[in-house]
C-alpha positions in Angstrom: 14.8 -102.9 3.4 14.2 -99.9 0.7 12.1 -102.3 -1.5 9.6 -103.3 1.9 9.4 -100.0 2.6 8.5 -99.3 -0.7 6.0 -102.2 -0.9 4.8 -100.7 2.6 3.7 -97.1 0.8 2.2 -98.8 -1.8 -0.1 -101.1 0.2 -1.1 -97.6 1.8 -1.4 -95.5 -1.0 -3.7 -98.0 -2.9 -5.5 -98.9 0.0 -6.8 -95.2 0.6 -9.7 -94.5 -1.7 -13.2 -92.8 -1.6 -16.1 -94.6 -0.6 -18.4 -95.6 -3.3 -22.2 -95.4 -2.7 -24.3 -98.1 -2.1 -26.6 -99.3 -4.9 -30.4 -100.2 -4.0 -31.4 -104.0 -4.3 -34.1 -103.2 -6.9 -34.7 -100.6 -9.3 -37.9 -99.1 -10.7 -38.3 -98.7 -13.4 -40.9 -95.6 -13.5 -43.4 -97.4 -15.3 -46.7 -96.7 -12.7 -45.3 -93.3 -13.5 -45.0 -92.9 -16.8 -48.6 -95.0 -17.1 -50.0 -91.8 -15.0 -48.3 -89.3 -16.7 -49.8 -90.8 -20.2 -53.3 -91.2 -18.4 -53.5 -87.3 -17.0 -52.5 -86.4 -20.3 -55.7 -88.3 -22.3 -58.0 -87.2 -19.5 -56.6 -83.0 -20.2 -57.1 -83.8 -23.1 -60.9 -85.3 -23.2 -61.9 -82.5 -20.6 -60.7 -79.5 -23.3 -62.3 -81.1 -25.8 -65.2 -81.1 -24.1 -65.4 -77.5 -22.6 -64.4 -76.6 -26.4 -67.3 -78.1 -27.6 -69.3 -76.4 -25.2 -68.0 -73.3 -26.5 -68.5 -73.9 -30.0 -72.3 -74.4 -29.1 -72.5 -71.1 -27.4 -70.9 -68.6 -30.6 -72.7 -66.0 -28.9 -70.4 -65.8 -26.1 -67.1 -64.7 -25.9 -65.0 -67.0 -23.9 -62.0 -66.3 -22.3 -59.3 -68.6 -21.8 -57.4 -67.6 -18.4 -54.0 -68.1 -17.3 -54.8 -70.3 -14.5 -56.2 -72.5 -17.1 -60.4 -72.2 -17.5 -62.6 -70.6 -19.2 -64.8 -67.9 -18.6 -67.2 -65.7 -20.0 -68.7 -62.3 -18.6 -73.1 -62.1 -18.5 -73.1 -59.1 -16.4 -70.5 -56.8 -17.2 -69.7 -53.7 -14.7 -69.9 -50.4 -16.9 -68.4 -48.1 -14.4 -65.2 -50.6 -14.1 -62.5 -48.0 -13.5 -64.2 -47.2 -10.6 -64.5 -50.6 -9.4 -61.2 -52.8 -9.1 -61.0 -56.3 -8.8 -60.7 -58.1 -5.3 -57.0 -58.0 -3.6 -55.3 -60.4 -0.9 -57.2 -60.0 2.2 -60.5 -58.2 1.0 -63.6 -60.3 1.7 -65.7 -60.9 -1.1 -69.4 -61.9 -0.7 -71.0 -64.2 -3.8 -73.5 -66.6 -4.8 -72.5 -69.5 -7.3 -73.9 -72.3 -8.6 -72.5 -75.8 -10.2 -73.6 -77.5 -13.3 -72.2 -80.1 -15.7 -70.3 -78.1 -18.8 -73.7 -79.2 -21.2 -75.3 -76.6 -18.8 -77.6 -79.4 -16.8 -77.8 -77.7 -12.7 -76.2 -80.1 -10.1 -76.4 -77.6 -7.4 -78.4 -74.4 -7.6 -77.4 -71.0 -6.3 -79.8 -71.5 -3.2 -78.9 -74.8 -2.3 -74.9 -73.4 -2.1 -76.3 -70.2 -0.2 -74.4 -66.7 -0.1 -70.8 -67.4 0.4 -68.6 -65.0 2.5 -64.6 -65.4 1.6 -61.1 -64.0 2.2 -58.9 -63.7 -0.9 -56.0 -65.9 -0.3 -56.3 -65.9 3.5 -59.1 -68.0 4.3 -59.6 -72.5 4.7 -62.8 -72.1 2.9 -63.3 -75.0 0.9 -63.5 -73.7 -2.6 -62.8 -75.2 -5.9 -59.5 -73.7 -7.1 -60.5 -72.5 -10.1 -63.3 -70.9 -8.4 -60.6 -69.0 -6.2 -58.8 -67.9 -9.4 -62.0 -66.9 -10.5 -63.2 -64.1 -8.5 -60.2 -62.4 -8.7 -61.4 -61.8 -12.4 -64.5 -59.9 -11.1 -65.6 -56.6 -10.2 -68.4 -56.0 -7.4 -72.2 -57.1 -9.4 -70.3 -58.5 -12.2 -71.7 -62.2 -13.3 -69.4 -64.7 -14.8 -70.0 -68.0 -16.4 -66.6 -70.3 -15.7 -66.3 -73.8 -17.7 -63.5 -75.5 -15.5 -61.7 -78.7 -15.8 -61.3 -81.1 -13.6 -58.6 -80.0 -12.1 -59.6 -76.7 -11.5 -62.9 -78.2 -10.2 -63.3 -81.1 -7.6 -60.6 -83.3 -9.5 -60.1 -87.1 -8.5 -62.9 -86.4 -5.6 -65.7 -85.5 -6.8 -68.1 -83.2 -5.0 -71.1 -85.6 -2.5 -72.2 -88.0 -5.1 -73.5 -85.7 -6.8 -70.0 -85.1 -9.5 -68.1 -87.9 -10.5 -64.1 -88.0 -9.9 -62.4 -85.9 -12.8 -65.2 -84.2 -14.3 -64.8 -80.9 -16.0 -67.8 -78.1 -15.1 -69.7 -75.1 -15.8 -70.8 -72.6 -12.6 -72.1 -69.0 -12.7 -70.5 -67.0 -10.2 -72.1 -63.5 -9.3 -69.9 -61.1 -7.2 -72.4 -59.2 -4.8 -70.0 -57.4 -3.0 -66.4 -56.4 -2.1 -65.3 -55.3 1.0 -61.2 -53.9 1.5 -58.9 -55.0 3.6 -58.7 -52.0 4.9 -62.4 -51.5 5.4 -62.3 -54.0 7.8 -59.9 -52.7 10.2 
């Protein structure tokens, strides 16, 4: 009787154990990833090559690489700039821009594009995301001549057939005004 009832315990005790997970049928193995990753990188690197190039050819500017990752150097430069700061979340900027490929040829000129009205950070306007970045680098009547990558630019989309997918650009961008936030309450 002691030895069943021992036999009974262990029946129990090695019956109870955690559940294990359930393995998928297949596996990936990350290739179409990998493949993209590899490709993004050749393409970064094509595009910077390229806007470098461009920079080499113009010595007599001073480019300045940004943090958000373009290029960008100042034509018009605001003298009085302590008395001018640069556009905060919320002000309304008002500009004209226009876009070129980075050997300087014009795609769309500043009076095709128009005056453009926008809201730092709070607005749907469809702008390039580098070109968002951008103007918060300006002061009110400063020009600025931005070389952006792809990426920064229309990307995989291009802009209506007039830029291919993933091609880097050049666009002058001149601030005509800022108006505060708190101006506009």
């Amino acid at each position: 009787m002691r030895n069943l009832l021992y036999l009974l315990l262990l029946c129990v005790l090695a019956s109870c154990k955690t559940p294990e997970a359930r393995r998928p049928v297949s596996q990936n193995s990350g290739s179409y990833i990998d493949a993209s990753i590899a490709r993004n990188k050749k393409l970064n690197k094509a595009e910077e090559s390229a806007i470098l190039k461009e920079i080499k050819n113009n010595p007599e500017q001073e480019y300045i690489a940004s943090a958000d990752g373009f290029w960008y150097t100042y034509d018009t430069k605001e003298k009085d700039s302590i008395d001018k700061s640069f556009p905060q979340v919320g002000d309304v900027v008002t500009f004209t821009y226009d876009i070129q490929s980075i050997a300087g040829e014009e795609i769309v000129s500043k009076k095709e594009l128009g005056t453009q009205t926008y809201q730092i950070d709070q607005s749907n306007q469809e702008l390039m995301p580098g070109l968002r970045a951008g103007i918060k680098l300006m002061r009110e009547g400063e020009t600025v001549t931005f070389l952006f990558p792809s990426h920064k630019a229309f990307g995989y989309y291009g802009y209506e057939n007039k830029i291919g997918m993933n091609r880097p650009i050049k666009s002058t961008v001149t601030l005509q005004s800022i108006t505060l936030k708190t101006e506009q309450e």
